[in-house]
ZANUNU-545084 format. One record per residue: x, y, z of N, C-alpha, C in turn. Coordinates in steps of 0.2 Angstrom, whole numbers, m for minus. Layout:
BEGIN
nX|nY|nZ|caX|caY|caZ|cX|cY|cZ
X|Y|Z|X|Y|Z|X|Y|Z
...
REM end
This chain:
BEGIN
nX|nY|nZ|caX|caY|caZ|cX|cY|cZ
m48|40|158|m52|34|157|m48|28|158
m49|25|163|m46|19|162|m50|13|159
m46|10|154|m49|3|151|m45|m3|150
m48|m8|151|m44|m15|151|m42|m18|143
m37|m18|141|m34|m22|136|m31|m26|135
m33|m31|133|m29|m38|131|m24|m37|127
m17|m40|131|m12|m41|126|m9|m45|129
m6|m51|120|m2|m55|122|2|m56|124
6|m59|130|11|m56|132|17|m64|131
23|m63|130|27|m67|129|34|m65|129
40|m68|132|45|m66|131|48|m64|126
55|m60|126|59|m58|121|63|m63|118
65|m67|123|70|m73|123|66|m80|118
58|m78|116|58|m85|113|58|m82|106
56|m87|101|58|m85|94|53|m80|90
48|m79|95|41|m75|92|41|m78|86
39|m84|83|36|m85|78|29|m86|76
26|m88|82|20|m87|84|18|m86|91
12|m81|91|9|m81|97|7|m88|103
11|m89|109|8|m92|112|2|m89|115
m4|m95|116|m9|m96|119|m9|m97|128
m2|m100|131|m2|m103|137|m5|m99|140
m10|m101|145|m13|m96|150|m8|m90|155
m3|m94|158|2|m90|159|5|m84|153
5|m84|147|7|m80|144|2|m74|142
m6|m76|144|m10|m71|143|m11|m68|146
m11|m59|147|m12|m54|152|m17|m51|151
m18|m46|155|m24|m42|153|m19|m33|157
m18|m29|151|m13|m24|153|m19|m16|154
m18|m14|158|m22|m8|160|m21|m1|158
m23|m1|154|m21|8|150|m25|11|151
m20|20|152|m26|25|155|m24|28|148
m29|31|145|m26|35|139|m31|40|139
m23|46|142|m30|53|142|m25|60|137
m30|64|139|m27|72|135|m25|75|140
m17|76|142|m14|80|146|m15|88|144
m16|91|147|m17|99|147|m11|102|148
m8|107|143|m2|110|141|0|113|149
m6|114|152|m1|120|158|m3|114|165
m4|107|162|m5|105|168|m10|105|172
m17|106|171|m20|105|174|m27|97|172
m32|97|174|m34|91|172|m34|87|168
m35|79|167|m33|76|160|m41|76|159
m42|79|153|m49|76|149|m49|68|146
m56|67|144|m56|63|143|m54|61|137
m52|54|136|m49|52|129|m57|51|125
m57|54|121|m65|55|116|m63|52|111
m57|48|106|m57|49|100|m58|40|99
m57|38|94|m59|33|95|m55|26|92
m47|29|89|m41|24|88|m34|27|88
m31|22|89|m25|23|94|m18|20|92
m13|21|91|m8|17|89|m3|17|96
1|10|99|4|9|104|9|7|101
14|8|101|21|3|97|25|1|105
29|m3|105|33|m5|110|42|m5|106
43|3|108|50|3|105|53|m2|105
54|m7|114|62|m10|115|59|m15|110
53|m19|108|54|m23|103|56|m23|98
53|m17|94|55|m12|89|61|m11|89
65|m9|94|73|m9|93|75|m14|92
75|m19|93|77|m26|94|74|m31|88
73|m27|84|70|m29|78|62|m37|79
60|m37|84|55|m43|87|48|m39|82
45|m46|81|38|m44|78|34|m42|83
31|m43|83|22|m38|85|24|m33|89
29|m28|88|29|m24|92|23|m17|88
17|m17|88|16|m12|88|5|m15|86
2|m10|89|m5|m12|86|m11|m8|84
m15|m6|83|m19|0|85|m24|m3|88
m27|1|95|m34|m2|100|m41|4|97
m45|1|96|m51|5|94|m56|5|101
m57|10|101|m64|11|107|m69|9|106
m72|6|112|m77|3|111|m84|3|117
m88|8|114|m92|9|119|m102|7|118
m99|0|117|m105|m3|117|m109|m8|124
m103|m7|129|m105|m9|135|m106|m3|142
m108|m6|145|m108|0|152|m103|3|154
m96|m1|153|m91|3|151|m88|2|146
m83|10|145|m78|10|137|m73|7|140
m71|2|135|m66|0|134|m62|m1|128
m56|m2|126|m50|m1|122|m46|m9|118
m50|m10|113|m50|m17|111|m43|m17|106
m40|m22|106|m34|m23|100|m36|m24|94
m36|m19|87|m40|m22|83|m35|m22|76
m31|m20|75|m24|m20|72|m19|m22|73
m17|m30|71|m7|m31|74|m10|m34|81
m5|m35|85|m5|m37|91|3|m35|93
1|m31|102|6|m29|105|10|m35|109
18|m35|108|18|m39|115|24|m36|120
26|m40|125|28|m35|130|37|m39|129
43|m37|132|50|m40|131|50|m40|140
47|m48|142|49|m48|150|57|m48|153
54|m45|159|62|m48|162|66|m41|161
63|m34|159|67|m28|157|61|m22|154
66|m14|157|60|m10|156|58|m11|149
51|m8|147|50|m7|143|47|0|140
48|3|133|46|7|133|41|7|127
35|11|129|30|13|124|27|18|123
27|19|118|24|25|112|17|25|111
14|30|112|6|29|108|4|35|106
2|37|99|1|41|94|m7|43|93
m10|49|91|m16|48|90|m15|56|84
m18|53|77|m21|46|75|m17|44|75
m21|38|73|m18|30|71|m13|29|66
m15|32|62|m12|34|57|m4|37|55
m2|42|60|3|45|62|7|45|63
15|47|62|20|45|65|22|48|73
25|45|76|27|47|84|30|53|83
35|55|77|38|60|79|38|65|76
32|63|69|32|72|64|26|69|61
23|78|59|15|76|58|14|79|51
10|79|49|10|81|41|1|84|42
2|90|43|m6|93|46|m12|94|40
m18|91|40|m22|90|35|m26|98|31
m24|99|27|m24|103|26|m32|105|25
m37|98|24|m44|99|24|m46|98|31
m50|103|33|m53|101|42|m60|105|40
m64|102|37|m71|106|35|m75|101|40
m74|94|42|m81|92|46|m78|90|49
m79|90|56|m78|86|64|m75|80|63
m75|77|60|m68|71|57|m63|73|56
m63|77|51|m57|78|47|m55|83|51
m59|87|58|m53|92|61|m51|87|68
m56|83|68|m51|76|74|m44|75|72
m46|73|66|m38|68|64|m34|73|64
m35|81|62|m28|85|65|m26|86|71
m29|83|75|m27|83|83|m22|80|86
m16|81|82|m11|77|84|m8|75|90
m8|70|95|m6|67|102|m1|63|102
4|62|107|7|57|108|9|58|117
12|52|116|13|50|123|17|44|123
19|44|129|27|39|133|27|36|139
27|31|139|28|27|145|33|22|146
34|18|152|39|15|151|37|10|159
38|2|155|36|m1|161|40|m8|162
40|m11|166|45|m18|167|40|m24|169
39|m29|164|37|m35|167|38|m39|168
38|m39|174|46|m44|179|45|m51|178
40|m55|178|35|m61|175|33|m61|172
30|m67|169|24|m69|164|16|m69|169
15|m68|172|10|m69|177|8|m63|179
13|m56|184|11|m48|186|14|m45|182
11|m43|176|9|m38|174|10|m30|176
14|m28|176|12|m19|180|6|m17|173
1|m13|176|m3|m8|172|1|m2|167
0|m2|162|3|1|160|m1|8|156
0|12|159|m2|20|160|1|23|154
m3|28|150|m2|32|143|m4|38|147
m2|45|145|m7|52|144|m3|53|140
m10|57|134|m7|58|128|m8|67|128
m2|69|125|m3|75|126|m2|78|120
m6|84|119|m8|86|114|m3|92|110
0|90|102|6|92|101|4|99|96
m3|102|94|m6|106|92|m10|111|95
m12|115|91|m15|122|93|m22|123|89
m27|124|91|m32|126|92|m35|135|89
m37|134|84|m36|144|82|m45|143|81
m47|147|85|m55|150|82|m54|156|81
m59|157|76|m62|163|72|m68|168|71
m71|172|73|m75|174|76|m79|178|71
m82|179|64|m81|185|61|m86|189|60
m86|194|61|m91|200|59|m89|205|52
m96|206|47|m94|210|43|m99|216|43
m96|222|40|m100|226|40|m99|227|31
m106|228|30|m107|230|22|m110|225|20
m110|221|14|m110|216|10|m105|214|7
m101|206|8|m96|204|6|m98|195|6
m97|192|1|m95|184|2|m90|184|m1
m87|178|3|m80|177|5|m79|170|4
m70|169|4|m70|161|6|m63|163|12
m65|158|16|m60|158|24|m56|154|22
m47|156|24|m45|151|26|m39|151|30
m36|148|36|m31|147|40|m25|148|35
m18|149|39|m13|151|35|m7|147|41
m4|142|41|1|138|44|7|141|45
9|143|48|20|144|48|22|141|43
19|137|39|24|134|32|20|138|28
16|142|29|10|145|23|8|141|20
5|134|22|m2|130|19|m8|133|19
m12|134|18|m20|135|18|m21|130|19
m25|131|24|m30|126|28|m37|128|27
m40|122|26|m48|123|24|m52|124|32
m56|128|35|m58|128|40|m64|124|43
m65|119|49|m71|119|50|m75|126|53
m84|126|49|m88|133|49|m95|130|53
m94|135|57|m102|135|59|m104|141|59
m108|144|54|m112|151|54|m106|153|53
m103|160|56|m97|165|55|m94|162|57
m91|155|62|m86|155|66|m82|151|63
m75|150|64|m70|148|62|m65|144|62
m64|139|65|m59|134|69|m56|130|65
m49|129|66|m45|124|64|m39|122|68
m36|117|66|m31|115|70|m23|116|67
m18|120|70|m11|124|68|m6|119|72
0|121|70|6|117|71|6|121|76
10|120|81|11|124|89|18|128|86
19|135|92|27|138|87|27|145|89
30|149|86|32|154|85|31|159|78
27|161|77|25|162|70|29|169|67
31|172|73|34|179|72|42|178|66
43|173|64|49|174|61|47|174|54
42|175|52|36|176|45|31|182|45
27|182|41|23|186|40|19|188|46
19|180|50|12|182|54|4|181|54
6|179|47|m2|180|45|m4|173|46
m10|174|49|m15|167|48|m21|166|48
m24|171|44|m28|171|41|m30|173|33
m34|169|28|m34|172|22|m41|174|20
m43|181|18|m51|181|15|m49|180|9
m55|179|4|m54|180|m4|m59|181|m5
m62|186|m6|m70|185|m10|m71|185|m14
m76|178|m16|m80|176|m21|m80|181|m26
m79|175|m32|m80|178|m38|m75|184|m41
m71|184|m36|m63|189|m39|m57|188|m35
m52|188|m38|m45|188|m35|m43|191|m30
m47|198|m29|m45|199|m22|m46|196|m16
m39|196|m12|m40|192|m6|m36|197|m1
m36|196|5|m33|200|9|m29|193|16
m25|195|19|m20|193|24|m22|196|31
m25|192|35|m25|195|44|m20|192|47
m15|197|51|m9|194|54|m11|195|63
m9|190|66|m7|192|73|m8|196|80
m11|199|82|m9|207|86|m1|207|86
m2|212|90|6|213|94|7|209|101
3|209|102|2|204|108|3|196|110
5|193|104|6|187|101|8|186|96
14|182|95|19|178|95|17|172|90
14|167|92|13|161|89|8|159|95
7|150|95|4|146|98|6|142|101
5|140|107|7|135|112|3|131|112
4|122|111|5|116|110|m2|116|117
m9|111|114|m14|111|119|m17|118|120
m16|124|120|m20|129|119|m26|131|113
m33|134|117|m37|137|109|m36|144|109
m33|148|105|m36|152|103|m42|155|99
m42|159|103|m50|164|100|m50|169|97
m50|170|91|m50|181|90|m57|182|88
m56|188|87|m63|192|83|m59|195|76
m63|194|69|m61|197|66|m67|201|60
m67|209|61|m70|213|57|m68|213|50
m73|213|47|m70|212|39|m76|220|37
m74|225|34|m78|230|32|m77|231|25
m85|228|23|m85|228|15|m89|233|13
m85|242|12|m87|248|7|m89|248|0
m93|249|m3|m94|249|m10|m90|256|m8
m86|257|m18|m83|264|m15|m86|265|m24
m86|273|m25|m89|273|m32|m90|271|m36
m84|267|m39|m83|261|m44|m87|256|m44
m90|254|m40|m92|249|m38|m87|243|m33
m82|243|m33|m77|239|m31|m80|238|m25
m77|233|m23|m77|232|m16|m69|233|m12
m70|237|m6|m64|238|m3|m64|236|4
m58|234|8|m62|232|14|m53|234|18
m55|235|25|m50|236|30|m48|228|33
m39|232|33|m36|224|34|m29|227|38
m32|230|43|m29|233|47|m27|229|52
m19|226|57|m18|222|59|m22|221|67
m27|226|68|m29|226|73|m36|222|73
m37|222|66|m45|218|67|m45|212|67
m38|208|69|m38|201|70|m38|201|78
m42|205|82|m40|205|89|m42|198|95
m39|197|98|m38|192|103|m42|192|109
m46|186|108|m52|187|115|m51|184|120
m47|177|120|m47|174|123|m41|168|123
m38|165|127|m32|157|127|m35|155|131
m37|149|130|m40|142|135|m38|136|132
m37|131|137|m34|126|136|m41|122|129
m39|117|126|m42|113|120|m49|110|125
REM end
């Protein structure tokens, strides 16, 4: 998607105490902001709806308004990407380089994964993006466009579950750091958003049942066939959960490492 946003634009070299208004100093900079696909294939569209842009080199240089968040905005025939926090500006006359984070909230470089993702919000916001570009704005006057794709720094886990017996449950995701993650549900299925990795240096497990109204819970680990999660990628399993009454009345169930089985890897 490309959108046109306004930013102030003004030299390194002046005191930035305030924003100049000079017509000459005001640009209009073209950002494409998409979701790059882990293995390279098309960029989807950017759907979400706030963004954070910092402009390191002013950043490094200790200059104000280096940094702003643009909100989307789709109340015209086209969407477009409006400055609605802070204001960004450019350091003419030398490259420049910029960062943009998604959420907004974020840092660039470490992400602190929301451990609730029960409704389509709260599992946006764990969708962790970033992206780098780097531009020179050789005048106050030509402007180069400057171009984001933001690529997705997280892993996508669906869950598919089937039970046999009678069994209520509570579901939950299990992170490389062994957080529990609250899942979004629709009906049996299962989704949330995991840190991208190698999970095999642990348990494996990334999955927790507990069923309601008692202590038992049980661990579903991995196949053999996998490893961990690649950055951009969803995973899919199927997982059978068999809930026997056995004499006692207990309940007893198979949690066997093969009933977390693997259906399917597709890009997010």
């Amino acid at each position: 998607m490309a959108a046109l946003l306004p930013l102030f634009i003004t030299s390194c070299n002046n005191d930035d105490a305030n924003v100049t208004t000079a017509p000459q100093q005001e640009q209009i900079v073209t950002i494409s902001a998409g979701i790059t696909r882990a293995e390279g294939q098309t960029t989807d569209v950017f759907s979400y709806d706030k963004i954070k842009v910092i402009n390191v080199t002013r950043q490094g240089k200790g200059l104000p308004y280096s940094q702003a968040v643009f909100t989307l905005d789709t109340s015209g025939t086209t969407a477009t990407w409006t400055m609605s926090e802070g204001t960004l500006l450019w350091c003419a006359g030398m490259e420049n380089t910029f960062q943009a984070v998604y959420p907004a909230t974020a840092d660039y470089s470490s992400f602190t994964v929301p451990t609730d993702q029960s409704t389509q919000e709260k599992l946006n916001s764990a969708d962790w993006m970033t992206g780098e570009a780097k531009a020179t704005l050789n005048n106050l006057t030509n402007a180069s466009p400057l171009n984001i794709n933001l690529t997705r720094k997280m892993a996508m886990v669906v869950v598919e579950v089937s039970t046999t017996g009678s069994i209520g449950y509570e579901f939950y995701f299990i992170t490389n750091g062994n957080n529990l993650i609250t899942p979004n549900k629709n009906n049996s299925t299962y989704q949330a958003i995991l840190p991208a990795g190698d999970y095999s240096s642990g348990s494996k497990a990334v999955v927790s049942i507990k069923e309601n109204n008692t202590q038992n819970g049980e661990k579903y680990f991995l196949p053999s066939n996998i490893s961990g999660f690649e950055a951009g990628k969803k995973y899919t399993f199927n997982l059978t959960i068999d809930a026997n009454s056995s004499s006692g009345g207990a309940s007893t169930r198979s949690a066997a490492p093969d009933n977390l089985t693997l259906v399917s890897v597709d890009p997010m």
